[in-house]
N, C-alpha and C positions, 0 to 999 in steps of 0.2 A: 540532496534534499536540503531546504531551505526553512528556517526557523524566523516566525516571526510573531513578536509578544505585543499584543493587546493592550489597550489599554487599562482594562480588565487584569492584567498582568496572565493572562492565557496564552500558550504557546499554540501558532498553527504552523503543522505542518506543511509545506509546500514542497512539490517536488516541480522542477523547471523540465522545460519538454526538452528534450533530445535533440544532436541537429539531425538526425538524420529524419524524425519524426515533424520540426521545422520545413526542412526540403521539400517534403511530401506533400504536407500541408500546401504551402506554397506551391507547388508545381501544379495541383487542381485548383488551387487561388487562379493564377495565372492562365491555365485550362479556360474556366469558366470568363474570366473578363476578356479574353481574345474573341472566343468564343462570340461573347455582346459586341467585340469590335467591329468584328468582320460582318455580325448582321446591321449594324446599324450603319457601316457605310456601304451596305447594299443598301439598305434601306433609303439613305439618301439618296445615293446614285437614281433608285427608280423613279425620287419624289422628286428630286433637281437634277436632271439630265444636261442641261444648257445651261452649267456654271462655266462661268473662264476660268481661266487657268490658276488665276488669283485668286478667286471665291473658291476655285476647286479645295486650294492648298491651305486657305483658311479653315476651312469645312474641316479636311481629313486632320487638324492640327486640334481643331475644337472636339472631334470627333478622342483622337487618340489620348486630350486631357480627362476626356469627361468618361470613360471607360476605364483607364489607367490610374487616374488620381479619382478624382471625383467621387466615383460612384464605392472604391475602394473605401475611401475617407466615410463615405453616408453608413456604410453596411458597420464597418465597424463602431460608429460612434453608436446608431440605433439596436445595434444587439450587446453592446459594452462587450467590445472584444474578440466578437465570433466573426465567423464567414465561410463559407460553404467547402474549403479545404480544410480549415478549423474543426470546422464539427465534422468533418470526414477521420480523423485522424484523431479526434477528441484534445484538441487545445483548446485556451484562452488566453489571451491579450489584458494582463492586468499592468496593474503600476508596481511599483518597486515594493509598496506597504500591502501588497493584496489584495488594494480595490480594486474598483472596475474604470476603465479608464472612460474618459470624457472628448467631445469634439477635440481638444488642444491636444491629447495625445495624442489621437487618430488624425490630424493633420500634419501633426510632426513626422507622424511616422509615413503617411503617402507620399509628403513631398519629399521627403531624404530618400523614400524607398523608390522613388521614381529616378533617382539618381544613380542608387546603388544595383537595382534590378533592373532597370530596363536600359539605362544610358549605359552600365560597366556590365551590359549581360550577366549579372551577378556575383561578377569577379569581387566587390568590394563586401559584397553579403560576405559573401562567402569566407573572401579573407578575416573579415573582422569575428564572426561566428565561430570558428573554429578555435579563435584564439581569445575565449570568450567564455567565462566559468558555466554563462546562464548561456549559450550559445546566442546572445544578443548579436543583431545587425548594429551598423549606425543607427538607423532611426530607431533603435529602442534605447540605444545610450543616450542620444538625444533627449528622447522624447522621457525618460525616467522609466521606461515598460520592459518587461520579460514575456516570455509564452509561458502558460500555464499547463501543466498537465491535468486533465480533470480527470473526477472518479468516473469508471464505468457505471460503479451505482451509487445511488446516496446510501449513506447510513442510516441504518434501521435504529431509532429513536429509541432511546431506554426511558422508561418510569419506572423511578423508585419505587421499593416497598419496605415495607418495615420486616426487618427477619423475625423471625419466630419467636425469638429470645428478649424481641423487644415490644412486642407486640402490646403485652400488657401495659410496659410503664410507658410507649406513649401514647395507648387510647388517652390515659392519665395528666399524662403530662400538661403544664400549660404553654402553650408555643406560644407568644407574641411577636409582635412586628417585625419580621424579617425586614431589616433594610435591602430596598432592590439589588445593589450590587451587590452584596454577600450570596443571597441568593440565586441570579445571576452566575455568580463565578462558581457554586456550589453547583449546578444543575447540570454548569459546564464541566466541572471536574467528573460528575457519573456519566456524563456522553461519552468521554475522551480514554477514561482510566482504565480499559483495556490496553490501550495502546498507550501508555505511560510507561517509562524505566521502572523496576520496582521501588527506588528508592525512591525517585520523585515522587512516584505513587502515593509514597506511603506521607515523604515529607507535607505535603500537600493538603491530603486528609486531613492531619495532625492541625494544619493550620485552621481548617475550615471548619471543624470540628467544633475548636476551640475560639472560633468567631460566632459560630452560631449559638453556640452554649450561652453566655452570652444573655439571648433572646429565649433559652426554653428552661422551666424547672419542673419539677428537680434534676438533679442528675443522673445520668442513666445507672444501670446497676454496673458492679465494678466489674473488672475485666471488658466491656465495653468496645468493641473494635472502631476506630474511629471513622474509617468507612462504613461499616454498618448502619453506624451513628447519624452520618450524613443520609442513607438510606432511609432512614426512620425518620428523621425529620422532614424530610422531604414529602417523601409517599403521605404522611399524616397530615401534610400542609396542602400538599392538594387534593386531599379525600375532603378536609374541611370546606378547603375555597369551594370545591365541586357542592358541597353539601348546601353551604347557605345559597348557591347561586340558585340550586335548584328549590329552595324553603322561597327565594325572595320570587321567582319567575311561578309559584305557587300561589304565593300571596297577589301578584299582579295579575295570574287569573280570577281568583277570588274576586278581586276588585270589580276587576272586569267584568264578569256576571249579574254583581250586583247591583253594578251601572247600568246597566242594559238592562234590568226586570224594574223600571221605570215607571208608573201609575199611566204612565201617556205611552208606551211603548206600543 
């Protein structure tokens, strides 16, 4: 598994696919584009019967780019990464930082892998994959891209709430302007912090804590746990934001009706 920190300074997890989860992939990749090969030079075959020998071999050469490269390069760059082996086996095609990659990757990676897979029957995949931490081919050293392993499910979204203990002092309290990345990195620390080390856990808290404090008075009561704390703040910031949204979309029906009961209506 693969670590990689945010600009946000947020750690995401990454685990890189398998080769033999790779293979797989790829062998229903390469399944399915044959598959289009062989119909689409029937297909011509039945539409141009009476090419020569020349046009024949131009045909099945344009035929074997545009199934082979081509349409590989389209599928990946319009799904950022996937393709019908991919989501068979649950991978993706990102860049080295965890994005989603773009046309320039998915061309690097057709035209080398047209090289490595189809001209070395896979021998070069293969060889360079194995011997390879993220089980990369060439076109992914190339191209800057790894296979990603994705979750089977998403993660179920936590809201904050205020514990018990804190409930009173912050109906009270006055929270002002959270700057967006504290909050931000604060929101992301309650998604994540199940699956945090306990120290980091805790180090972390401590930080944000004492960023946000900061923005809220008075101080909580003492003993305090500083994840709670982030709890409290949190849940109480969006009962608020919920609350005036729903006071202002109040007042714009208000409005609203009284505009409309018109003398001319």
């Amino acid at each position: 598994m693969s670590s990689i920190i945010t600009g946000e300074a947020v750690v995401l997890e990454l685990r890189p696919a398998s080769f033999a989860a790779r293979a797989l992939g790829l062998i229903l990749d390469l399944l399915v584009y044959f598959a289009l090969l062989m119909f689409v030079m029937l297909l011509v075959g039945s539409l141009l019967p009476d090419l020569d020998e020349a046009a024949g071999q131009a045909m099945i050469l344009f035929n074997v780019v545009l199934c082979l490269v081509i349409v590989p390069v389209a599928v990946e760059t319009l799904s950022r990464g996937r393709s019908v082996g991919k989501l068979a086996v649950g991978l993706r095609i990102v860049r080295d930082d965890g994005g989603s990659i773009r046309f320039r990757h998915a061309l690097i990676r057709g035209l080398i892998g047209f090289l490595e897979i189809f001209l070395t029957f896979g021998g070069l995949a293969v060889a360079v994959a194995l011997f390879n931490e993220k089980s990369k081919r060439l076109g992914d050293i190339v191209a800057g891209t790894y296979a990603l392993r994705q979750r089977v499910q998403e993660d179920v979204k936590v809201f904050p709430f205020a514990p018990p203990y804190l409930q009173g002092w912050v109906a009270m309290a006055d929270i002002g302007r959270i700057p967006d990345a504290a909050a931000r990195r604060a929101n992301q620390f309650v998604q994540q912090a199940p699956r945090m080390a306990p120290a980091s856990r805790i180090n972390m808290a401590v930080s944000l804590a004492t960023e946000l404090s900061a923005h809220v008075a008075p101080p909580p009561p003492p003993g305090t746990l500083p994840e709670d704390y982030l709890w409290a703040v949190l849940g109480e910031r969006r009962n608020r934001d919920l609350e005036r949204l729903a006071r202002a979309e109040e007042r714009s029906r208000s409005i609203g009706e009284r505009l409309g009961r018109t003398p001319f209506s």
